[in-house]
C-alpha atoms as one frame of an Amber mdcrd trajectory, in Angstrom:
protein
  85.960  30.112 112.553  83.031  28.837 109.989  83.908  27.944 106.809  82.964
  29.855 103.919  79.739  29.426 101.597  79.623  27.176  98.949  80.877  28.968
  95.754  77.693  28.915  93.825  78.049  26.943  90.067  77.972  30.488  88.451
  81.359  31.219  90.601  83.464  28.182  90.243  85.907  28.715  87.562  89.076
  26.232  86.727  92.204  27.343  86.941  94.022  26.426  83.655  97.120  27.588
  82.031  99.473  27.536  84.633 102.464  27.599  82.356 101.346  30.839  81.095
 100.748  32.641  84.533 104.256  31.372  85.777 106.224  32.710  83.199 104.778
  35.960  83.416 104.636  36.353  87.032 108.651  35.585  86.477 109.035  38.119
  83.972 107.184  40.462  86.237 109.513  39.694  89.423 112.497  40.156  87.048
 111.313  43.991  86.575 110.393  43.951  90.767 106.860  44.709  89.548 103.024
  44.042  91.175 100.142  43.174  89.888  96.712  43.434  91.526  95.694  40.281
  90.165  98.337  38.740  92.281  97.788  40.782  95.613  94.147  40.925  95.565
  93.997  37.123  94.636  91.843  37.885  91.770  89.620  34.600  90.422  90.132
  35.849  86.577  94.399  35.718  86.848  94.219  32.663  84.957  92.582  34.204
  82.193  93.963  37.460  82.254  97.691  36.531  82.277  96.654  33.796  79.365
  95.674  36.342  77.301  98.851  38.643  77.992  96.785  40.957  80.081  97.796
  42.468  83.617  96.673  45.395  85.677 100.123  46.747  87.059 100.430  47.776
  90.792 102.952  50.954  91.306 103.746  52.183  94.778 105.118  49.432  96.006
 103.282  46.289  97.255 102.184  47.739 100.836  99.024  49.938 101.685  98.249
  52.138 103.874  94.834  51.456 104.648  92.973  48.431 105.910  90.087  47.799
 103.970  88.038  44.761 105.088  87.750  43.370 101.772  91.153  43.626 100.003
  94.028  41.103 100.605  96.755  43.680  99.369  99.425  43.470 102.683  98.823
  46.237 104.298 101.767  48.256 107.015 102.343  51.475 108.992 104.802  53.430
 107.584 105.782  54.154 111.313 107.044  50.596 111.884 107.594  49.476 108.225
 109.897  50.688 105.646 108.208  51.468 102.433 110.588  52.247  99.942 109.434
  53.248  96.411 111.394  52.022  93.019 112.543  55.181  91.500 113.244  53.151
  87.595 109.537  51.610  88.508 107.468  53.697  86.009 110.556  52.502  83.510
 110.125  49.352  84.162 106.114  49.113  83.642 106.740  50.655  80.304 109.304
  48.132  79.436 106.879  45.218  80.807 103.683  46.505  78.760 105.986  47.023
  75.816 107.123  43.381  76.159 103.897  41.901  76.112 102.871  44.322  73.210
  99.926  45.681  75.248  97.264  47.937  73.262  95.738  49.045  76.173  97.581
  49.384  79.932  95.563  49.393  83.023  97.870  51.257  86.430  96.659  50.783
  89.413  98.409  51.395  93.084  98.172  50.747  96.323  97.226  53.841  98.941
 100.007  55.796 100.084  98.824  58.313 102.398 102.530  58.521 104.087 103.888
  60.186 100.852 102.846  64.158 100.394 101.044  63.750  96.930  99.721  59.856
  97.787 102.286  58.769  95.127 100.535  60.759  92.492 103.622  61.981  90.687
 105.195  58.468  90.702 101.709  57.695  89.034 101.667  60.392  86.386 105.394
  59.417  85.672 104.525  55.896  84.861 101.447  57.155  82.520 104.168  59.149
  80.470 106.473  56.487  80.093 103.817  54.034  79.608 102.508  56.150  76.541
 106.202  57.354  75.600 106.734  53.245  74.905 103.340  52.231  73.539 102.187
  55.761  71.576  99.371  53.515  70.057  97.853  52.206  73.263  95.303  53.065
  75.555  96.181  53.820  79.406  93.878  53.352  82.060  94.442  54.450  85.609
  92.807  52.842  88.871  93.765  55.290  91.331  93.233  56.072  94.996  91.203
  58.879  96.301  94.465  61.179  97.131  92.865  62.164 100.298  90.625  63.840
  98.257  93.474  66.129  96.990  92.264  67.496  93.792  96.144  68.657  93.398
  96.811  65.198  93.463  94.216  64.022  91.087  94.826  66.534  88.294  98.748
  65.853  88.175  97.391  62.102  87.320  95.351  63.317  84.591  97.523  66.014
  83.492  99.694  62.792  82.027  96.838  62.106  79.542  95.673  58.672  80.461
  92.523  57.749  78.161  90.599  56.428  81.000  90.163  58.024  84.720  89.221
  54.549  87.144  88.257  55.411  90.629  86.185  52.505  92.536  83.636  53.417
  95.025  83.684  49.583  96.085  80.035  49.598  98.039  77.296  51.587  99.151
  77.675  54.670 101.810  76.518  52.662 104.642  78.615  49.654 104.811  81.537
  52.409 104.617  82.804  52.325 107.987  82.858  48.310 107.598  84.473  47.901
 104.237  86.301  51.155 103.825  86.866  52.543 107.056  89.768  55.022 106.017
  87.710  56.494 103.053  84.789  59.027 102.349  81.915  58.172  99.887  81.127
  61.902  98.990  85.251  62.388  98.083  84.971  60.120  95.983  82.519  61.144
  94.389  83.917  64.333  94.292  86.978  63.105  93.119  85.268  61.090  90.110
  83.199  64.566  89.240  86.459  66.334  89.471  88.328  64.312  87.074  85.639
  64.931  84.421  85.662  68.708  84.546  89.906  68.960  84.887  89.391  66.983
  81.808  86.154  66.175  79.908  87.998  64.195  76.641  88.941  61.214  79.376
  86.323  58.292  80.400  85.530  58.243  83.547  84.866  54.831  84.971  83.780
  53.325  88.904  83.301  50.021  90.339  81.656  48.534  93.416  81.580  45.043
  94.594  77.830  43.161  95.475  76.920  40.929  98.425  78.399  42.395 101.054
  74.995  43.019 102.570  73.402  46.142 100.865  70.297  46.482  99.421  69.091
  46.818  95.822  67.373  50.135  96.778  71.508  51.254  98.039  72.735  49.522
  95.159  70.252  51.900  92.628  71.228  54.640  94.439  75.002  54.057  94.479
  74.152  54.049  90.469  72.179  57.115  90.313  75.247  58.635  92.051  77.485
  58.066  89.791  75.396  59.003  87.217  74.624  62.429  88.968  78.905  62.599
  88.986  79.080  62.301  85.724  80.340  58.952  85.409  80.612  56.509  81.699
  81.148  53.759  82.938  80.091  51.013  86.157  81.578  47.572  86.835  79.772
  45.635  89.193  80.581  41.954  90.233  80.388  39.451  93.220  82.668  40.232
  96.352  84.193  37.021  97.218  86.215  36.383 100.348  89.923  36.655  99.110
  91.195  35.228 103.064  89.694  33.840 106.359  91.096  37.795 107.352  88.444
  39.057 105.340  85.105  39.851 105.593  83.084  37.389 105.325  80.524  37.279
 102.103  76.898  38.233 102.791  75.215  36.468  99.914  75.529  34.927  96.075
  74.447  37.441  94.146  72.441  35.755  90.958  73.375  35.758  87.279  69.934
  37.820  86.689  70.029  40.114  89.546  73.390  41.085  87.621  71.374  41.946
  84.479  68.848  43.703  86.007  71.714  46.125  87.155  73.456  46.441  83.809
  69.334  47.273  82.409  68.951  49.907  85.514  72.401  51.366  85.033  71.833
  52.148  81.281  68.639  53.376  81.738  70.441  56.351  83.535  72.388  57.035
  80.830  75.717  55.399  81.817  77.393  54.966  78.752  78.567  51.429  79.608
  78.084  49.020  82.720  79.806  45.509  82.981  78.298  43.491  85.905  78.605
  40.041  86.258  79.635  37.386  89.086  83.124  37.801  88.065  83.378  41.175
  86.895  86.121  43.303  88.092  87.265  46.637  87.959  90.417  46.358  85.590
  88.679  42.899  83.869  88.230  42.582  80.217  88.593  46.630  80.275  90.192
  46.924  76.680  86.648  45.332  75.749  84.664  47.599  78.100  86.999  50.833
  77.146  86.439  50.189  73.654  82.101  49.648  73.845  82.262  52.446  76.152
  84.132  55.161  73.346  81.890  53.805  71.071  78.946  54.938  72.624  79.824
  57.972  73.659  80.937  58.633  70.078  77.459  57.361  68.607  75.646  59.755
  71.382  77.684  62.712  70.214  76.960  62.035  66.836  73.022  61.665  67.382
């Protein structure tokens, strides 16, 4: 197997305070929790956990789908048990209270075994989540529910601020990268959760070099846009595991800009693209420029 590209200068990043990422991956393994950072081998964990920041993984730490890109273990529920922690939504709450987190990012792997994808182990840990931190902000990165709307609503129906649902690439490359989901659902489901409930953000993010086009990449924008979306993160795929797909190509610094500029000029009211953007990175910051917009638009 070839090696990998050369990380570009723009990509390589040190990896500093190690004393600060063990001791909270300890306290997280004390509470049997996930984190996405962890499982999806994220470049920014160094940062992240530095700064007392985490994006916590419910469901367990298995998925049931086997996109190309992500290094989340996957398993068939036919051959693998795949119990869920009934005290886990307690024990997020207890874990973001600990850290003294003002805003609380829940994401989860896909569990199509379960008969509501997990969704009302989701919602649960939302209302615990804001029954411990009344003050924060909750975020929630969730699956596409099979496109159950059912399953959708109960998530929002426990009042997270901000609805997360990441379309990850452009419709063609689908079958590649996402072969178990549908680019119209979800779509649908991002345009859903804005009319169920029109007071939350609604937020998206897709990954870059992977080997679409900037004409696919506008479009995947004007999409959005057309689903009523606030908000786009867009940053650089990078390889997580030789099991992975390969990357395509280095997406520049400026060709990142030129999508924020294109993205706003549709009206989004916030887009975050970088090299090392992610979906759940620095999204207090991007949460909080977002609100203000929309507030400032309103106003106008």
């Amino acid at each position: 197997m070839p090696l990998p590209p050369r990380l570009p200068q723009w990509l390589r990043k040190s990896r500093t305070h190690f004393e600060s990422v063990h001791l909270l991956k300890r306290d997280l393994r004390g509470r049997n929790l996930h984190t996405v950072c962890e499982s999806a081998r994220c470049p920014n964990i160094h940062d992240c956990f530095h700064r007392k920041a985490a994006t916590f993984m419910i469901l367990g730490n298995l998925c049931t789908r086997g996109c190309t890109f992500c290094s989340v273990p996957k398993a068939n529920p036919a051959k693998t048990e795949m119990p869920i922690d009934p005290r886990e939504p307690w024990h997020v709450a207890e874990m973001a209270a600990s850290m003294n987190l003002r805003y609380v990012v829940i994401t989860s792997v896909n569990r199509d075994d379960l008969w509501d994808g997990g969704s009302t182990h989701f919602a649960e840990t939302v209302r615990q989540v804001r029954a411990a931190l009344p003050e924060a902000s909750v975020e929630v990165l969730t699956p596409d529910f099979c496109g159950d709307t059912a399953s959708v609503a109960r998530v929002l129906d426990a009042a997270p601020h901000v609805f997360n649902h990441n379309m990850e690439t452009t419709p063609r490359l689908y079958r590649k990268v996402r072969p178990q989901a549908n680019y119209q659902q979800s779509l649908d489901v991002l345009r859903f959760a804005r009319q169920h409930r029109p007071d939350v953000i609604t937020k998206s993010g897709f990954m870059v070099g992977l080997g679409e086009t900037e004409a696919e990449i506008q479009q995947l924008l004007r999409d959005l846009r057309a689903h009523d979306v606030n908000v786009a993160t867009i940053g650089q795929y990078l390889q997580p595991t030789r099991r992975n797909r390969p990357v395509q190509r280095f997406v520049t610094p400026a060709e990142f800009d030129a999508y924020r500029d294109y993205g706003l000029s549709l009206g989004f009211s916030m887009v975050f693209s970088g090299p090392l953007v992610r979906s759940s990175y620095m999204a207090d910051l991007v949460h909080d420029e977002a609100r203000d917009a929309i507030l400032q638009e309103a106003a106008q």
